[in-house]
C-alpha positions as CSV (number, residue, x, y, z in Angstrom):
1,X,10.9,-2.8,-3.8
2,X,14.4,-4.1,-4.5
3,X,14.9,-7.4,-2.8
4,X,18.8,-8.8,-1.3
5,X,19.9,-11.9,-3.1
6,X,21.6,-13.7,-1.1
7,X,24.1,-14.8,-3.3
8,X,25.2,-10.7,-3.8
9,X,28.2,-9.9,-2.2
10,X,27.4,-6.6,-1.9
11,X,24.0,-7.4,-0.1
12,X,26.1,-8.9,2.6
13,X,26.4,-4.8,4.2
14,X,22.8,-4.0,2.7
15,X,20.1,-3.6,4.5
16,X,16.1,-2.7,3.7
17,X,15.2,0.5,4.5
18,X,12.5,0.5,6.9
19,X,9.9,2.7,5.0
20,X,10.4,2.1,1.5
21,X,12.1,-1.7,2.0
22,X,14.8,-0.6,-0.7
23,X,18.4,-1.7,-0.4
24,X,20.6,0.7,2.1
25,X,23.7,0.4,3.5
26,X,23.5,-1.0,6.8
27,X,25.7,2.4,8.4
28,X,23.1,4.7,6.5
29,X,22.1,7.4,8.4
30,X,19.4,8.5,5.9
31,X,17.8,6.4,3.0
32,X,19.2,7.9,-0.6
33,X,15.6,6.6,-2.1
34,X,13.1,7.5,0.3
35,X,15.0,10.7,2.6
36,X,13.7,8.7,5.7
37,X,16.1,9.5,8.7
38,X,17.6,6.4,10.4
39,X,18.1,5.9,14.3
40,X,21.8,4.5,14.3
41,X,21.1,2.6,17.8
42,X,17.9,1.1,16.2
43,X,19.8,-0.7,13.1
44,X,18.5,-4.6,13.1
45,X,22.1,-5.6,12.1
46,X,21.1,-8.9,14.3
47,X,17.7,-8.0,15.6
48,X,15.9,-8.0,12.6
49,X,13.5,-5.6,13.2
50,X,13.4,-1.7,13.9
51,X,13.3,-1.6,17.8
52,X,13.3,2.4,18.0
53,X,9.5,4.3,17.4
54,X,9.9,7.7,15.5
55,X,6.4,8.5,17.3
56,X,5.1,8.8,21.0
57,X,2.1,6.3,22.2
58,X,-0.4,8.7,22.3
59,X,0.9,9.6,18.4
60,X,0.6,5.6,17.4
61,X,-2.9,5.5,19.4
62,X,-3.8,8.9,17.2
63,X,-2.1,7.0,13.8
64,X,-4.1,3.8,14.4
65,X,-7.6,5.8,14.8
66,X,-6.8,7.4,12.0
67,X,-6.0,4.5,9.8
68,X,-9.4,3.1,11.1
69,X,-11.1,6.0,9.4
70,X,-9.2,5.9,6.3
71,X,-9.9,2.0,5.9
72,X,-14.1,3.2,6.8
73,X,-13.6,6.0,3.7
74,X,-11.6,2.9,1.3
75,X,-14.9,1.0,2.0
76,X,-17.3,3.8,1.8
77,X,-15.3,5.1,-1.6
78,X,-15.5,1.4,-3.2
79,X,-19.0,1.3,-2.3
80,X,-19.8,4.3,-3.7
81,X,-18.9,4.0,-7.2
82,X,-21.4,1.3,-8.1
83,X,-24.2,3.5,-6.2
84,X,-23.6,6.8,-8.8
85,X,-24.1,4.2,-11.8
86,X,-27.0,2.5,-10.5
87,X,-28.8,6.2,-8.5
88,X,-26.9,9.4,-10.0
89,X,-28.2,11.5,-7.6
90,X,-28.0,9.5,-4.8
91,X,-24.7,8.6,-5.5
92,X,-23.0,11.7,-6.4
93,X,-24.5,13.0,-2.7
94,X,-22.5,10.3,-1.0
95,X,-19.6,10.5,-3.4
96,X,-19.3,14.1,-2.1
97,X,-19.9,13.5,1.6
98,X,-16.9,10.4,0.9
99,X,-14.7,13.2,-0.7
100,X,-14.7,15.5,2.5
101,X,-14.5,12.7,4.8
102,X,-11.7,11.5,2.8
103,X,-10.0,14.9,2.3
104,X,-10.3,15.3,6.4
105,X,-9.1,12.4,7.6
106,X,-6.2,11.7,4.7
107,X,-4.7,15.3,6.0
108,X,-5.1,14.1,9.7
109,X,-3.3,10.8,9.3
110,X,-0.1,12.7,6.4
111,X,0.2,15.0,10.1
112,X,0.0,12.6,12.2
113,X,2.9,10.5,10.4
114,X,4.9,13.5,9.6
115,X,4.5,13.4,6.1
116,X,6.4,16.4,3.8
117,X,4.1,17.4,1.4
118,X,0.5,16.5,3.1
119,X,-1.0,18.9,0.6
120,X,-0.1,16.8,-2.1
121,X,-2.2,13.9,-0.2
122,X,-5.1,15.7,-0.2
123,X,-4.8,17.2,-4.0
124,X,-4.3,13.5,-5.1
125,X,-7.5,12.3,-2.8
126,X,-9.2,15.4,-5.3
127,X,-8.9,13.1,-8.4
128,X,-12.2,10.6,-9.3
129,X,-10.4,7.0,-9.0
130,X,-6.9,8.5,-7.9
131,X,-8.4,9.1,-4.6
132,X,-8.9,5.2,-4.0
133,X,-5.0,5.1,-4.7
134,X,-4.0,7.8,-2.2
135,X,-6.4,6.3,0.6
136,X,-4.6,2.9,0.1
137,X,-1.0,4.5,-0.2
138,X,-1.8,6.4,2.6
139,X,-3.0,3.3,4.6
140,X,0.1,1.9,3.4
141,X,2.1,4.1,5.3
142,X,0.7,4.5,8.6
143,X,0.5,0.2,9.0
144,X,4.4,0.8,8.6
145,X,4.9,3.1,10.8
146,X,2.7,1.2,13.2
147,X,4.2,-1.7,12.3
148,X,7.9,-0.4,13.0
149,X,7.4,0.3,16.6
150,X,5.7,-3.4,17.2
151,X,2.0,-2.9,16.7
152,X,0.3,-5.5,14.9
153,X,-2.0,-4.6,12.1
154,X,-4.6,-6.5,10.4
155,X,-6.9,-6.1,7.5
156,X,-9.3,-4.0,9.9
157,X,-6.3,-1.8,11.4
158,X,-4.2,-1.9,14.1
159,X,-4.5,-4.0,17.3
160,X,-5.4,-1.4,19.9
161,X,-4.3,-4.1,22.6
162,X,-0.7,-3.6,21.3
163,X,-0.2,-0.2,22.6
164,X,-2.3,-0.4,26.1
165,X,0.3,-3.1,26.2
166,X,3.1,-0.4,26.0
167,X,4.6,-1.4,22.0
């Protein structure tokens, strides 16, 4: 992440893009690091924070039960490596049952947030060890793009409340 020093004068029109927090111009229309497509009438030249939602409610409610699951299958997965060294068998049963769960629910949540390439997710969730990375990168995105249209999010997810609240 490239951070604005405030002493830059070139910072002074810079602002971070709102996915991949790298320095943009602040009349960007699309990030040149990330692609991400940016609202014009939701730049925080004063606000300070993206006002405009890329998704729907019912998308963020969809988004934040997904996250939910892929937090359950970072759990599940962390748990599960200590289990195949202590009971093989055992252990390589719930390693596989973690590895569909995982492959499900990380190509749910790359739809749901409109990601590109979501079968790249899901060969990256594939790889022994990588998979941890891609759940967590994957996490990583959708508690941005919750967080972006006002939804608070926590180490457990996202705060339900926030969107009966209408974020």
């Amino acid at each position: 992440m490239t951070s604005l020093e405030p002493d830059d004068p070139a910072a002074a029109n810079r602002i971070p893009c709102p996915m991949c927090g790298e320095a943009i111009l602040a009349a960007a229309k699309k990030c040149r690091f990330c692609g991400e497509e940016l609202d014009s009438a939701a730049h925080p030249l004063g606000a300070g924070k993206w006002s405009a939602s890329r998704h729907s409610r019912e998308e963020l409610r969809c988004i934040a039960g997904l996250q939910r699951a892929i937090l359950l299958a970072v759990l599940v997965n962390i748990i599960s490596y200590p289990a195949l060294a202590i009971l093989p068998k055992t252990g390589l049963v719930i390693q596989f049952a973690v590895g569909i769960f995982q492959l499900v629910y990380i190509a749910k949540l790359a739809s749901a947030l409109r990601q590109r390439f979501v079968w790249l997710w899901v060969i990256g969730a594939l790889i022994p060890c990588v998979s941890l990375i891609v759940l967590v990168a994957i996490n990583s995105n959708a508690t941005s793009a919750l967080q972006l249209s006002g939804v608070r999010v926590g180490l457990l997810g996202a705060r339900l409340r926030d969107l009966d609240n209408g974020a």
